[in-house]
C-alpha positions in Angstrom: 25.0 1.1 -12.2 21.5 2.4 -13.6 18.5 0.2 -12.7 18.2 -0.3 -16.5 21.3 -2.4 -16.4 20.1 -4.0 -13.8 20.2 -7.7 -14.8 17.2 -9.6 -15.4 17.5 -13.7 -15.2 14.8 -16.3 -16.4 14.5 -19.0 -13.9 13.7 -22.4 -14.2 11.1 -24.2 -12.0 13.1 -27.2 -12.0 16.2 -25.7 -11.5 14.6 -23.3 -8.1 12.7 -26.5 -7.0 16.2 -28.8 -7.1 18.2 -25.9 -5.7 15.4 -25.0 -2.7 15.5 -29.3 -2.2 19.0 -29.2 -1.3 19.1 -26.6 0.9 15.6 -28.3 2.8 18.7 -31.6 3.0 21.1 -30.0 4.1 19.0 -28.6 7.2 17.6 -31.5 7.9 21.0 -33.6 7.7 23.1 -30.6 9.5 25.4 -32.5 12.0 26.0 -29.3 14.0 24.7 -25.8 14.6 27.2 -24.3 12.9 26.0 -26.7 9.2 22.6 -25.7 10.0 23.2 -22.0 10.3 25.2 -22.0 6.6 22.7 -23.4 5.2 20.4 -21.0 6.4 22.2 -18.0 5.9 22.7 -19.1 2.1 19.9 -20.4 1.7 18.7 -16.7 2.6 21.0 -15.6 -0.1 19.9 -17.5 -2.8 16.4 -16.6 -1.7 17.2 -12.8 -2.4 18.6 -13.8 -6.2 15.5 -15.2 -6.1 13.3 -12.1 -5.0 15.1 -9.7 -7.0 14.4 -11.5 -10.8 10.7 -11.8 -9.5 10.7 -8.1 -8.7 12.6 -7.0 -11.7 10.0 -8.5 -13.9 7.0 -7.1 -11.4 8.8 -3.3 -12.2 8.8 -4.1 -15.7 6.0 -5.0 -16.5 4.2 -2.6 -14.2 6.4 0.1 -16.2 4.8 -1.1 -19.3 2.1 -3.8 -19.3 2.1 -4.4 -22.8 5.8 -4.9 -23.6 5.7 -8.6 -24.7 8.6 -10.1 -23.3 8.0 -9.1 -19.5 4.1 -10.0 -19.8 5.2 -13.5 -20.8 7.6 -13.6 -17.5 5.0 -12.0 -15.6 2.4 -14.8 -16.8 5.3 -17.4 -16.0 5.7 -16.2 -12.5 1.8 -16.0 -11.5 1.7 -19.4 -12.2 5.4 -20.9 -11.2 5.8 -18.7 -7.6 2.7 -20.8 -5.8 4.2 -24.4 -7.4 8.0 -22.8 -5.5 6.1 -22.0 -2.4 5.2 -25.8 -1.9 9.2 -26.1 -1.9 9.5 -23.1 0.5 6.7 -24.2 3.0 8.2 -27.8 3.5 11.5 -26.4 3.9 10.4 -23.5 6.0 8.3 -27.1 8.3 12.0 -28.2 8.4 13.6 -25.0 9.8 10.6 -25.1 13.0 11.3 -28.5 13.5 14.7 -29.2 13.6 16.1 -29.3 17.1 18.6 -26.3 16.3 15.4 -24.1 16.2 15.6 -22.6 19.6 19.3 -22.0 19.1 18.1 -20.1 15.7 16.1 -18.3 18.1 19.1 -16.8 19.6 20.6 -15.2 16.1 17.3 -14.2 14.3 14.3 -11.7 14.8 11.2 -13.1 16.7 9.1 -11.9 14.0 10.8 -14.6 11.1 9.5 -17.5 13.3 6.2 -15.9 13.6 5.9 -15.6 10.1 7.3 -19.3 9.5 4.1 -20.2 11.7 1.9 -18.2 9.8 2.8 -19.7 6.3 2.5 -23.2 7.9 -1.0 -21.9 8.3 -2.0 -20.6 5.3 -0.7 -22.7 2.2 -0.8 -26.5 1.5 -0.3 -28.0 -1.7 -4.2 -28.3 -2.3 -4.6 -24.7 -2.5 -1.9 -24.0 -5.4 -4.5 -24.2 -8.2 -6.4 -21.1 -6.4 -3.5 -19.4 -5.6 -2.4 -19.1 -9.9 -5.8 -18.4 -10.3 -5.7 -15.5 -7.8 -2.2 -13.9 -9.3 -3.8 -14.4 -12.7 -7.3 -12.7 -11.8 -5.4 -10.1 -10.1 -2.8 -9.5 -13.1 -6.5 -9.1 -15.3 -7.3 -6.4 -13.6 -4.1 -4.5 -13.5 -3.9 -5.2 -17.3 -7.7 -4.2 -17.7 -7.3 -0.5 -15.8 -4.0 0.1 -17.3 -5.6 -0.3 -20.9 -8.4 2.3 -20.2 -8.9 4.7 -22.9 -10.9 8.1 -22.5 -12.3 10.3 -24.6 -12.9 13.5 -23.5 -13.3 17.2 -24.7 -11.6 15.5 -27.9 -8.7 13.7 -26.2 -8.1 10.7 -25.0 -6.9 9.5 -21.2 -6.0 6.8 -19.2 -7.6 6.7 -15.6 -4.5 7.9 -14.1 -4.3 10.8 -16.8 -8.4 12.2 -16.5 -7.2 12.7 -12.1 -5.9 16.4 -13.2 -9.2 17.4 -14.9 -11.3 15.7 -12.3 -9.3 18.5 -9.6 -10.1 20.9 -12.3 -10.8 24.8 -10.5 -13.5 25.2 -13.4 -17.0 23.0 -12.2 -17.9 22.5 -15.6 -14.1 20.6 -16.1 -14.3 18.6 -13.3 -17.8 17.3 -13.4 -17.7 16.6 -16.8 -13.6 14.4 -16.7 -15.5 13.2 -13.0 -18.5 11.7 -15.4 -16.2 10.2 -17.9 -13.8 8.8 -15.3 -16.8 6.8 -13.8 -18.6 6.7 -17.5 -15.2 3.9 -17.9 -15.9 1.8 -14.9 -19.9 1.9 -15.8 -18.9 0.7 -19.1 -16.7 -2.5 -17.5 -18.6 -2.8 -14.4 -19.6 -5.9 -15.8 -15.7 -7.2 -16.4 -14.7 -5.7 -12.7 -18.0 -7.5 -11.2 -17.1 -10.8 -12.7 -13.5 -10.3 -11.5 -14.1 -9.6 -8.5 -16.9 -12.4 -8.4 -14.3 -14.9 -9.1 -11.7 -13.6 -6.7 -13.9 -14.0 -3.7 -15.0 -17.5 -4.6 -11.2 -18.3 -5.1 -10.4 -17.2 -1.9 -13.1 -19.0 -0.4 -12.1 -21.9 -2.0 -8.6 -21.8 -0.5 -10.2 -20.8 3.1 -11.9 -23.9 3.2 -9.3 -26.5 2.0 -7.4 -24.9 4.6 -9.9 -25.6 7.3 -10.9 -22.2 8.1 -14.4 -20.8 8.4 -14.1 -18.1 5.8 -11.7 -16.3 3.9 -11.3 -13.7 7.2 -9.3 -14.9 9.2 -6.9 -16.8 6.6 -6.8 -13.5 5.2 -5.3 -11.7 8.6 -2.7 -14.6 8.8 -1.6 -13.9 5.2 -1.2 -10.2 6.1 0.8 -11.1 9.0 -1.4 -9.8 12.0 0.7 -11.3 14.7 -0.7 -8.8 17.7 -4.4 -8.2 16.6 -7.4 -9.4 15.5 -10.5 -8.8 13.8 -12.1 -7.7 17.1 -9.4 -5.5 17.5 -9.9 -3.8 14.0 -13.9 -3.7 15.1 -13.1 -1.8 18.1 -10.7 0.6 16.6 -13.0 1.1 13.4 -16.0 2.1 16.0 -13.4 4.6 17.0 -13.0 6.4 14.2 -16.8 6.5 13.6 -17.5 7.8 16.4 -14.6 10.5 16.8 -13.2 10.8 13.2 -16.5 10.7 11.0 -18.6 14.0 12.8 -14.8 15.5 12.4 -14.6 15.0 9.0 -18.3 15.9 8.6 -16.8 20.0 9.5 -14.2 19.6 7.2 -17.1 18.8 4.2 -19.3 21.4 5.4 -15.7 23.6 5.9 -14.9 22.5 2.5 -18.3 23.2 0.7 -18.2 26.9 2.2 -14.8 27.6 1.1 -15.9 26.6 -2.7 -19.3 29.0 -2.5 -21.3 25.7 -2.9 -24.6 25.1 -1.4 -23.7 21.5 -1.9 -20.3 19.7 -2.4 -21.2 16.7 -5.0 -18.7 14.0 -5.5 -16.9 15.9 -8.5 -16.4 18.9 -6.0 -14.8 16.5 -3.0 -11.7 16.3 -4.7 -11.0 20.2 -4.9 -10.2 21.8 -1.9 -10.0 26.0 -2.7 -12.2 27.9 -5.2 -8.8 28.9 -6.7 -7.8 25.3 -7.1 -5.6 23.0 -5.2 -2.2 24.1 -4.8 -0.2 22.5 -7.7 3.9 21.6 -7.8 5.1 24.3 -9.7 8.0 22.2 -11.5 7.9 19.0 -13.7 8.4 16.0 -12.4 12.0 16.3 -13.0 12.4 19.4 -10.9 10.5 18.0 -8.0 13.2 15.3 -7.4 15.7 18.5 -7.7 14.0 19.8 -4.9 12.9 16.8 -2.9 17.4 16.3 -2.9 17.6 19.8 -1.5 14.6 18.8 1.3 16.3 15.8 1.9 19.9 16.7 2.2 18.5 19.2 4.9 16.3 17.0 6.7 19.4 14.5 7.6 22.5 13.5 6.2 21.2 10.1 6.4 18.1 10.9 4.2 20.3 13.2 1.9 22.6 10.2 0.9 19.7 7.7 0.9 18.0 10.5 -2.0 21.2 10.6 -3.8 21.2 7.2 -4.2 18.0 6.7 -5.7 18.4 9.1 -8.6 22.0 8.2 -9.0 21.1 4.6 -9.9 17.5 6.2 -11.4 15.5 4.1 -9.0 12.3 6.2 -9.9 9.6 5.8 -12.5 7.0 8.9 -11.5 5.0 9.7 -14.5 1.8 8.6 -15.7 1.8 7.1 -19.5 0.0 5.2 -21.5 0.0 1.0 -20.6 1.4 1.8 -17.1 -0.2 0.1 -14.2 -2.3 2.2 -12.1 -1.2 3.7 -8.7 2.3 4.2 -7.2 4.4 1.6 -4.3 8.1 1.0 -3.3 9.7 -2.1 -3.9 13.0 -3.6 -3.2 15.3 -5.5 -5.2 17.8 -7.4 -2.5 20.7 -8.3 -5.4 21.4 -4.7 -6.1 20.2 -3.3 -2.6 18.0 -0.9 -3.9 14.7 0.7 -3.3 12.2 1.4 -6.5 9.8 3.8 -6.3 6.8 3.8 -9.2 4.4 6.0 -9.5 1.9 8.2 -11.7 2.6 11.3 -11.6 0.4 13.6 -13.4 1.2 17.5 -12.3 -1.4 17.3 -8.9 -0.8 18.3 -5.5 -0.8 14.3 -5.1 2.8 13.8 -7.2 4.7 15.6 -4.2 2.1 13.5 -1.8 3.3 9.9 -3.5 6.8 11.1 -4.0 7.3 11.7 -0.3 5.1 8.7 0.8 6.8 6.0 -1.5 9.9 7.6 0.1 9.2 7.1 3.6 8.9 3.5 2.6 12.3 3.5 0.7 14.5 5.0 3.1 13.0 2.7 5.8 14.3 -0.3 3.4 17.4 1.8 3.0 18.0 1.7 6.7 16.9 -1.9 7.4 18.8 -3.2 4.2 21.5 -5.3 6.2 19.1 -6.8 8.6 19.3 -10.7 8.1 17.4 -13.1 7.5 16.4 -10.4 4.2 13.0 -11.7 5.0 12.9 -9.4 8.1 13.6 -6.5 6.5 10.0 -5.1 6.0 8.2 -5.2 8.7 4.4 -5.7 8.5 2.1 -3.9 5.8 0.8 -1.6 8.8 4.1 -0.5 10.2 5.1 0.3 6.9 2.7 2.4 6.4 3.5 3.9 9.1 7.4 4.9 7.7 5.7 6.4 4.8 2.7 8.4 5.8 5.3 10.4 8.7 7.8 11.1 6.2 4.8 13.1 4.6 4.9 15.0 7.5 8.6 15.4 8.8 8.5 17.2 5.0 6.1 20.0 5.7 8.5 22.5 6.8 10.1 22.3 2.8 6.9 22.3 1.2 7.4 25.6 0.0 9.7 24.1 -2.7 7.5 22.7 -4.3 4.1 25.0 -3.7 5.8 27.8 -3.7 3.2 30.8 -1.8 0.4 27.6 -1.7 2.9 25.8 1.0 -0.1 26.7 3.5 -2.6 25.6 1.5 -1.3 22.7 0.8 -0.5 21.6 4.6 -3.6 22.2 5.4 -5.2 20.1 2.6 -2.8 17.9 4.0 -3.8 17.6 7.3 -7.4 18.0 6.2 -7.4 15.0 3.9 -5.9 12.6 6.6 -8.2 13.2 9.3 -11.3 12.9 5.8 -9.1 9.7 5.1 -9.9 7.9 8.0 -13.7 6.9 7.3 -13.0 6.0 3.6 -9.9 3.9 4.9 -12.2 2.0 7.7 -14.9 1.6 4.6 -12.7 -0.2 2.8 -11.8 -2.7 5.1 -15.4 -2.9 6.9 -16.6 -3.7 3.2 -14.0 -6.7 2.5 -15.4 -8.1 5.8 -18.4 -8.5 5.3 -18.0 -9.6 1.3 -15.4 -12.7 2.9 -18.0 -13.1 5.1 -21.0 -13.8 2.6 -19.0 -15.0 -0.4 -22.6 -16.4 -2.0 -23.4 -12.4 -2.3 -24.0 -11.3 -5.8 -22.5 -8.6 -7.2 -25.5 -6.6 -6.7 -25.7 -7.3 -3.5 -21.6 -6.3 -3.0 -22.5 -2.7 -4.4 -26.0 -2.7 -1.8 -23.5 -3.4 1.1 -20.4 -1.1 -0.2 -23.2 1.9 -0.5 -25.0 1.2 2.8 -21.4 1.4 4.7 -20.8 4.3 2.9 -23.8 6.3 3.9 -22.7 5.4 7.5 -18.6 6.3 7.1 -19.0 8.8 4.7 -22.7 10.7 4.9 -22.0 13.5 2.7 -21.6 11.6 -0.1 -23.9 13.3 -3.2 -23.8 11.5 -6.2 -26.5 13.3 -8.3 -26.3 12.5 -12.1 -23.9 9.3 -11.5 -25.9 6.4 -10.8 -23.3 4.1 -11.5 -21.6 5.1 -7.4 -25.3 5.7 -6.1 -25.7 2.0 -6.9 -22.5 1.7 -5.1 -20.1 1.0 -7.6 -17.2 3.4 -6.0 -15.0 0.3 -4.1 -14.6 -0.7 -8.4 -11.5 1.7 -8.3 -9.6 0.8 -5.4 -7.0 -1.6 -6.6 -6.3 -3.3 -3.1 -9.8 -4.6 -3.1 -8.9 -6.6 -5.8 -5.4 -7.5 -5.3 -4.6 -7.3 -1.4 -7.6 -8.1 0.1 -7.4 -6.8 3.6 -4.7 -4.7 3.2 -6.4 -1.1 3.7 -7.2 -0.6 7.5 -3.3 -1.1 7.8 -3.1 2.8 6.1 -5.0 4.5 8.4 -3.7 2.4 11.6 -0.4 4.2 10.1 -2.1 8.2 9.5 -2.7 7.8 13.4 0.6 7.1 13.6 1.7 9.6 11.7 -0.5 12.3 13.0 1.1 11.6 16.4 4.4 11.9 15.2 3.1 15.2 13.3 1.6 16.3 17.4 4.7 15.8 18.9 7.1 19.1 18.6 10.4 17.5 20.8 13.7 17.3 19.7 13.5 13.7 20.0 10.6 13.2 17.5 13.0 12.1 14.3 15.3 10.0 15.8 12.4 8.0 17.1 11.0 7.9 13.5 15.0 6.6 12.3 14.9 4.4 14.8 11.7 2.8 13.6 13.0 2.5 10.1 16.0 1.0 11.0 14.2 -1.8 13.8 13.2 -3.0 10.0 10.8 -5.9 10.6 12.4 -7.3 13.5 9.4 -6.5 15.8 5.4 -6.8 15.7 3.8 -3.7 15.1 2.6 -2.9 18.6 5.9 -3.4 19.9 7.4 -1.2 16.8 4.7 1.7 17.9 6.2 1.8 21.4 9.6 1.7 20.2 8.8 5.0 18.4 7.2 6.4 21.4 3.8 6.6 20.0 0.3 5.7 21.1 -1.0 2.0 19.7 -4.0 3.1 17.7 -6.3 0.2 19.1 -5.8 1.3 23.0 -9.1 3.5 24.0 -8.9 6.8 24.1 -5.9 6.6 21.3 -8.5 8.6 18.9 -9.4 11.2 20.6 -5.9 11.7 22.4 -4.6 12.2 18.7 -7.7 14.2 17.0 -7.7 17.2 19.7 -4.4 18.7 18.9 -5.4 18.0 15.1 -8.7 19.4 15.2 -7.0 22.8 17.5 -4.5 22.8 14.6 -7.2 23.1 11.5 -9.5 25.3 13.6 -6.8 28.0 14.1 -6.0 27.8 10.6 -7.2 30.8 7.7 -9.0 28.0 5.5 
């Protein structure tokens, strides 16, 4: 079956309220054990029926914003899913209380009662109103950058569509699609200021009914952050500034040599050789082609999970016109199958998201039978984690797809996840202190976001676009808007990933197979050691990791 015919339902409130109600009775009234747990378990199952129309319609539109009929459910479910998650919570309160809980214990991953807490923690009735208002801000957005429309050297582009031109090998190109690109956001700054303006306050809002001081440390409990905290993150982002940043620094001042520059300005970042980057030398179509061959050689287990996903054409990778911006995995439980969406537009970053989105699928892929379904993923961190190594594990096959650029195009590779780090660190240093002043203006937002960044990313020249010397960069990145928090989690993973990348044993993918198939069963500490890796937060953990790196690009020819 072809994920076409893939069968969409529309689901009534009532009907998901009445049906959730029963299974919160029967729990509750279980006379044994053996009740309780049958309850549970289809309770589980009707929960995935659930999951999978709400992603369906989430693909869908996401596919194509402005088909009618899948904006209308999409509209339905922002406002319907917090009003269901009343029924969930209560019943979820019944589950921790009944006295068959610790026997529950015995049967079901530590990590599903953990996250029962958590949602205990972080959603009453009082805050529903916020919560539609948050899915419908959020959906705003998406709809607002999908719609862009560019006119340049007498054509017109979406966002996702001007990222070619902006890598462009002529200057003259990419400065000029680099100006229009951020012309766009000038234009709406004032849409994505009062957006944004309005998220925070919602969030806020929510925080407080809730009892908590801020939006900070609700916002860790939504994203599941079982084993750290924010002084954690503090600790581990001082790390990276004081071992990552002068790093990156060389790799700028590497990078501006390499272009004959005197000075790399923000429309030169993005282009890593005077030649060019190193682009896939097929169509999108040919890169899966390849990426079969790659993974059919990598592991029979990979090779099948591949072969599944175009036989049931579980990939949309090409940008178009109305398509939501930026690329992620799904799953869709009823049909056990992975998605992968993204925007593929003929850069070195296709082959970059088509191996990344597939770390996260064949991690699902493996976990898929793990029950409750709920445990499947783990948390956002330790996903990351599955996707950013498979980016890696792929390096010896990148010649498929660069052809004679393979080296080039590892070492961008490398390059760009050690430069990563900083940006990634910005992003979440930024969201903490905007939660933490939610009054700000949205002047005062763009002050903070451009003062951080002189500090995480010094070499930032943006002569001629006043717009990001104002600081107006953050504008772009979508899980600002819509995740709030969930950034530091990708570069918690690169370490990861660049340890699994350091290690040269035998051993070194079976520990990454293992991970994906542990699923979410464990907190991500725990998962790190499973996979015999480093936990990012211990000291030392930084520069441990960076030394064989930094070795690596320095005996390199770029």
């Amino acid at each position: 079956m072809k994920f076409n015919e893939y069968t969409y339902e529309h689901m009534d409130k009532k009907e998901i309220q009445k049906k959730i109600e029963g299974f919160q009775h029967r729990l509750e009234t279980a006379d044994s054990y053996a009740q309780f747990k049958a309850a549970f378990d289809e309770m589980d199952t009707y929960d995935q029926a659930l999951e999978s129309n709400v992603t369906l319609c989430q693909i869908r539109h996401s596919i194509n914003t402005k088909d009618p009929f899948y904006q209308q459910e999409n509209d339905y479910w922002d406002q319907v899913l917090p009003e269901i998650q009343s029924n969930f919570h209560q019943t979820d309160a019944a589950i921790l209380h009944s006295h068959y809980c610790e026997q529950l214990k015995k049967d079901v991953p530590i990590t599903y009662f953990l996250s029962k807490e958590m949602d205990q923690q972080t959603f009453s009735d009082a805050i529903i109103p916020e919560l539609q208002k948050e899915n419908e801000l959020s959906s705003k957005y998406q709809a607002l950058i999908a719609s862009s429309q560019i006119e340049f050297n007498g054509k017109v582009y979406t966002l996702s569509q001007l990222e070619p031109l902006m890598t462009s090998k002529d200057r003259k190109v990419r400065k000029g699609a680099t100006k229009a690109y951020w012309g766009w956001f000038n234009e709406h700054q004032d849409d994505l200021n009062k957006l944004y303006d309005q998220l925070v306050k919602t969030r806020d809002t929510m925080a407080k009914k809730l009892g908590y001081k801020n939006y900070i440390e609700l916002g860790y409990k939504r994203m599941y952050r079982y084993d750290y905290n924010q002084e954690d993150v503090a600790g581990y982002r001082k790390q990276i500034l004081d071992v990552v940043v002068p790093i990156a620094q060389q790799l700028y001042k590497r990078q501006a040599k390499r272009l004959g520059v005197d000075k790399l300005y923000t429309w030169d970042e993005k282009v890593e050789f005077k030649e060019g980057n190193p682009t896939p030398i097929q169509d999108i179509d040919g890169l899966c082609q390849s990426a079969l061959q790659m993974y059919q050689e990598l592991s029979p287990s990979t090779g099948s999970f591949f072969q599944f996903m175009l036989d049931h054409d579980l990939m949309d990778l090409e940008a178009k016109p109305n398509k939501a911006p930026g690329g992620y995995c799904t799953y869709i439980p009823a049909y056990q199958s992975p998605f992968i969406f993204a925007n593929g537009n003929h850069t070195n970053q296709d082959v970059e998201t088509l191996t990344h989105e597939a770390g996260h699928a064949y991690q699902v892929y493996c976990s898929k039978d793990i029950r409750p379904s709920e445990c499947i993923w783990p948390t956002y961190e330790s996903c990351e984690i599955h996707s950013m190594s498979m980016e890696f594990f792929t390096h010896p096959w990148m010649e498929h797809f660069f052809g004679d650029k393979a080296d080039a195009y590892r070492f961008a590779h490398v390059s760009g996840a050690v430069k990563f780090l900083p940006y990634g660190v910005l992003v979440d240093h930024f969201q903490h202190e905007v939660y933490a002043h939610p009054q700000w203006s949205p002047l005062r937002r763009m002050d903070c976001w451009r003062k951080l960044e002189k500090q995480y990313l010094p070499q930032k020249n943006y002569d001629e676009i006043p717009f990001l010397e104002n600081g107006g960069w953050w504008m772009r990145q979508l899980h600002i808007f819509m995740d709030p928090f969930y950034y530091i989690d990708y570069t918690l993973a690169q370490v990861c990933a660049l340890e699994f990348w350091c290690r040269k044993d035998e051993q070194v993918f079976k520990d990454y197979q293992h991970l994906c198939s542990l699923g979410g069963t464990l907190p991500f500490r725990q998962l790190v050691k499973e996979a015999g890796l480093i936990v990012p937060f211990d000291p030392g953990c930084l520069e441990k990791t960076m030394k064989p790196v930094c070795a690596w690009l320095e005996n390199s020819n770029y």
